[in-house]
C-alpha angles and dihedrals in degrees: 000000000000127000113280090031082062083045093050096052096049086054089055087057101047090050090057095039077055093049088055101048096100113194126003146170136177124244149066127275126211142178117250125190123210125226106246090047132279130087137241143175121262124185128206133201155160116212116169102355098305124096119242124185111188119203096235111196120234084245085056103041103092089050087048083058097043085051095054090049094058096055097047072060098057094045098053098039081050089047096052090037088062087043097052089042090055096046093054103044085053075054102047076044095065107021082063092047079051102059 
C-alpha cells in the first residue's frame, strides 16, 4: 500500500475514533478544601477567550474526568488529523508535478 493510501486510512480512522468520543469538555479539575472542613471539585476552564471555574460535586467528579479525557482525545486525534492532512496534500503536490 503506498504511502497516502496508508494517510487516508488513518484519517478514516480518526474520524470514526471522533465520532465515538461521546461528551466532552475542556479543563482541570482539582480538589478544594473549605475552611471549616470537607472537599469538593472544582473545575476549572478557558472557552472563547474568558475563564470559567465550575463547583463539581463529589457524585459528579468521576464524569467530569471521563469528560476531560475525552477532550484530550479530541485534541490529539484533530492535531494528527491536520498533520496527516498536511502531509498528504505536500504528497498529492508532488505526486501530481511528478506525472
Amino acid at each position: 500500500m503506498d504511502k497516502a493510501a496508508q494517510m487516508e486510512r488513518r484519517i478514516e480512522k480518526i474520524k470514526k475514533a471522533l465520532a465515538d468520543l461521546g461528551d466532552m469538555r475542556p479543563g482541570s479539575l482539582s480538589t478544594q478544601t473549605r475552611s471549616w472542613g470537607g472537599q469538593y471539585g472544582q473545575l476549572s476552564y478557558t472557552h472563547l477567550g474568558k475563564g470559567h471555574t465550575e463547583y463539581v460535586p463529589p457524585e459528579r467528579v468521576k464524569d467530569v474526568k471521563w469528560q476531560i479525557d475525552n477532550y484530550r482525545k479530541f485534541k490529539d486525534l484533530t492535531q494528527e488529523w491536520v498533520t496527516l492532512a498536511i502531509e498528504l496534500c505536500k504528497l498529492k503536490t508532488t505526486q501530481k508535478d511528478q506525472e
